[in-house]
Structures are given as structure tokens and as C-alpha cells.
C-alpha positions as CSV (number, residue, x, y, z in Angstrom):
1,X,339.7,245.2,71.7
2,X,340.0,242.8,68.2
3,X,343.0,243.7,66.6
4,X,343.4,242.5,62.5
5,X,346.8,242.0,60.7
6,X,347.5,242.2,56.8
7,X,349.6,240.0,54.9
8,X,352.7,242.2,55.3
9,X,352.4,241.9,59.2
10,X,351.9,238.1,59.2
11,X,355.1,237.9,57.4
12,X,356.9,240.2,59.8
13,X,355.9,237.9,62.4
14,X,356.0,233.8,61.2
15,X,358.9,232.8,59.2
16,X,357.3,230.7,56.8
17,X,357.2,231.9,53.0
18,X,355.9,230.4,50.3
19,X,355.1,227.9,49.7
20,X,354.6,227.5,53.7
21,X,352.7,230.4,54.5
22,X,349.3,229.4,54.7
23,X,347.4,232.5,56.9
24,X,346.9,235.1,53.8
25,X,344.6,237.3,56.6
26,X,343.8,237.8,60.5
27,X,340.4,238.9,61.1
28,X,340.8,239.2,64.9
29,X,343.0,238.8,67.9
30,X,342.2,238.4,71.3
31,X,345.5,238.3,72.8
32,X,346.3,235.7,75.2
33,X,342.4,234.1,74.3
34,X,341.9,233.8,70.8
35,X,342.4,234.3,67.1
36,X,340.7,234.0,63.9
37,X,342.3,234.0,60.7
38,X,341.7,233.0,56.8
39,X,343.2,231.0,53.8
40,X,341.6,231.3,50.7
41,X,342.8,228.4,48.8
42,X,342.9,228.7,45.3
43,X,343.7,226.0,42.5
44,X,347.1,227.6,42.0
45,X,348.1,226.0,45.4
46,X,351.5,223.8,44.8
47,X,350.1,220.6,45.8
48,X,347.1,220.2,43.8
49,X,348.4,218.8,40.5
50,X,349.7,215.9,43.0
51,X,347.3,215.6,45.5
52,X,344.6,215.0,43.8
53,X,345.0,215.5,39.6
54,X,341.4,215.1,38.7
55,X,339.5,215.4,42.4
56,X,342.0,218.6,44.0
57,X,342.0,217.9,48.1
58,X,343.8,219.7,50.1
59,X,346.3,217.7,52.0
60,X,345.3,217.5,56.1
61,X,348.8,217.9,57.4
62,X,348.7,221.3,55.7
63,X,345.5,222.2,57.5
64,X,347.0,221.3,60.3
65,X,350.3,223.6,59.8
66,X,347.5,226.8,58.7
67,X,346.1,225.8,62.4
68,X,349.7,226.0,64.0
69,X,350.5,229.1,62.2
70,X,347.3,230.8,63.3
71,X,348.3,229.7,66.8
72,X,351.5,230.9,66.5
73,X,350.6,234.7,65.3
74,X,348.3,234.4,68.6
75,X,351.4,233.6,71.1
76,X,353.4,236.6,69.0
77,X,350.5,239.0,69.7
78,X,350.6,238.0,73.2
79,X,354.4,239.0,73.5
80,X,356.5,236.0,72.8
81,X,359.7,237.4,70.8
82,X,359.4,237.0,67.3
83,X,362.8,236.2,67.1
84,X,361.5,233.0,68.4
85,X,361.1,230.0,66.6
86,X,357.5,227.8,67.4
87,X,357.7,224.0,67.0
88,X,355.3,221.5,67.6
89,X,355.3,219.4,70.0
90,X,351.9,217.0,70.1
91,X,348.8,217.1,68.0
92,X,345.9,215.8,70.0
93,X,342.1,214.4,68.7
94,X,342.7,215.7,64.9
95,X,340.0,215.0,63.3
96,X,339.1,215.6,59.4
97,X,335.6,216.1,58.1
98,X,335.1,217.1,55.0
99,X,337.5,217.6,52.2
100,X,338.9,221.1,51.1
101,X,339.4,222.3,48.1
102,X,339.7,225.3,45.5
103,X,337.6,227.9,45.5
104,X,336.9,227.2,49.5
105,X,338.1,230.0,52.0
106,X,339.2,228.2,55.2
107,X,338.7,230.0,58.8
108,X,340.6,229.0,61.4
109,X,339.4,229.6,64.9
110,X,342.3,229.2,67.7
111,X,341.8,229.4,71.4
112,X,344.7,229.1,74.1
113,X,343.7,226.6,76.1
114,X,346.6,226.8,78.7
115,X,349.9,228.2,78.8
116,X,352.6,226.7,81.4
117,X,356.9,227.2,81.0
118,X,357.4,227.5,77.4
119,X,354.4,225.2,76.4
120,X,351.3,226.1,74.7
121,X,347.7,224.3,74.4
122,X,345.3,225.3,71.5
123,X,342.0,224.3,70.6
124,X,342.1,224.6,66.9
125,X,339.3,224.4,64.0
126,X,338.9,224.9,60.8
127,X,335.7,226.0,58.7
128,X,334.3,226.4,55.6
129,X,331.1,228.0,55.5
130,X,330.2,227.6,58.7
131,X,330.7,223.8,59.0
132,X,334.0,222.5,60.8
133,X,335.7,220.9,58.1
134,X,338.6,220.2,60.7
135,X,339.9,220.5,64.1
136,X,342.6,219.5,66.4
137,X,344.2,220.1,70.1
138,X,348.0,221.5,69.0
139,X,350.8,221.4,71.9
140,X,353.7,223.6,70.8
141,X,356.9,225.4,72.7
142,X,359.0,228.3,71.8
143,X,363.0,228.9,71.7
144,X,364.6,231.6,71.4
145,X,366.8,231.9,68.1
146,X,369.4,234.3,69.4
């Protein structure tokens, strides 16, 4: 069963908010296998009139952080407590291949490679029609807040 969450349940879940929330929809959950969720990134984004003024390209580190987030809402559909925090811990094989920008809707596509005492594996990538414009393993833990 795919399940899909809104923007209103995304921020129920990460703690990001703007301008760090970078998931504006989940288009399907697999829990404890896999996620898929989108940005549509607009020229209204906060670091385009710096990065760049006259070519707009989305930085890569943020790509990154949309990849994380995605993983992240998959370990919260799986059951973690969402009163956890996630941090990274180790970004493996990144690779960039094409510049974003505005107007371009990025799909991230997340799959849990392994899960073992608190840490997490994900194979991460990101698309733009159809062609991997990024991807990147992503090791991350959770603590509890409480």
C-alpha cells in the first residue's frame, strides 16, 4: 500500500520551516523500503539572488538536505518518534549532474538501504524529468528529544 502526505503533514512530522523545508509533497511511501517525494523550485527561492544573480543554480548542499528530509519523513512513516531529532551523520558517492534551477520540479527517490541501532543507510536521487540530476548514499541517526 503507497501512502501520500500533504504539506500540512510533512510539517507535522520534520521540524524544518522555511526557509529549510524543502519537501512541498510525498507522492508515495513504502514504509521501511522507500519514498518519493517533490520540490518544485520556483525563482522566489531565498538563495537565488546570491547563488547565481544572472544564471539561478540551485545550491547542491540544499539538494542534498531535500534528499535527507525525504529520508527522514521515510524513517517517521516507519515509526521512529517524531519527537525525534535526525542528523546526519556521513554523505557517501554524492554526485551532481546537472544544474537545477527555477521553473524545474525535483523528485527525490529514497530507498533504505540498511537499518542497524539508531543508524540509517539511504540511497538517495534526485530528478528532473526523468534524468538524475543528483544522487548520494546519506548515513544518518536519530535521538530522542525528550
Amino acid at each position: 500500500m503507497s501512502i501520500q502526505m500533504n504539506i500540512n503533514e510533512i510539517i507535522n512530522l520534520l521540524p524544518h520551516r522555511y526557509p529549510f523545508l524543502l519537501i512541498d509533497r510525498v507522492l508515495s511511501v513504502e514504509p521501511d523500503k522507500s519514498i518519493v517525494a517533490l520540490k518544485n523550485v520556483t525563482i522566489n527561492e531565498p538563495y537565488f539572488p546570491g547563488h547565481y544573480p544572472h544564471y539561478p543554480v540551485m545550491p547542491g548542499v540544499l539538494i542534498i538536505e531535500a534528499m535527507a528530509q525525504t529520508a527522514a519523513l521515510l524513517s517517521f512513516k516507519a515509526g521512529i518518534d517524531k519527537n525525534s531529532v535526525y542528523y546526519f551523520v556521513g554523505i557517501d558517492n554524492a554526485r551532481f549532474r546537472q544544474p537545477v534551477g527555477p521553473g524545474d520540479q525535483l523528485i527525490f527517490k529514497v530507498d533504505l538501504i540498511r537499518s542497524m541501532r539508531g543508524l540509517y543507510k539511504f540511497g538517495a536521487t534526485a530528478e528532473v524529468e526523468g534524468q538524475v540530476v543528483a544522487e548520494a548514499e546519506l548515513m544518518c541517526t536519530v535521538k530522542s528529544v525528550d
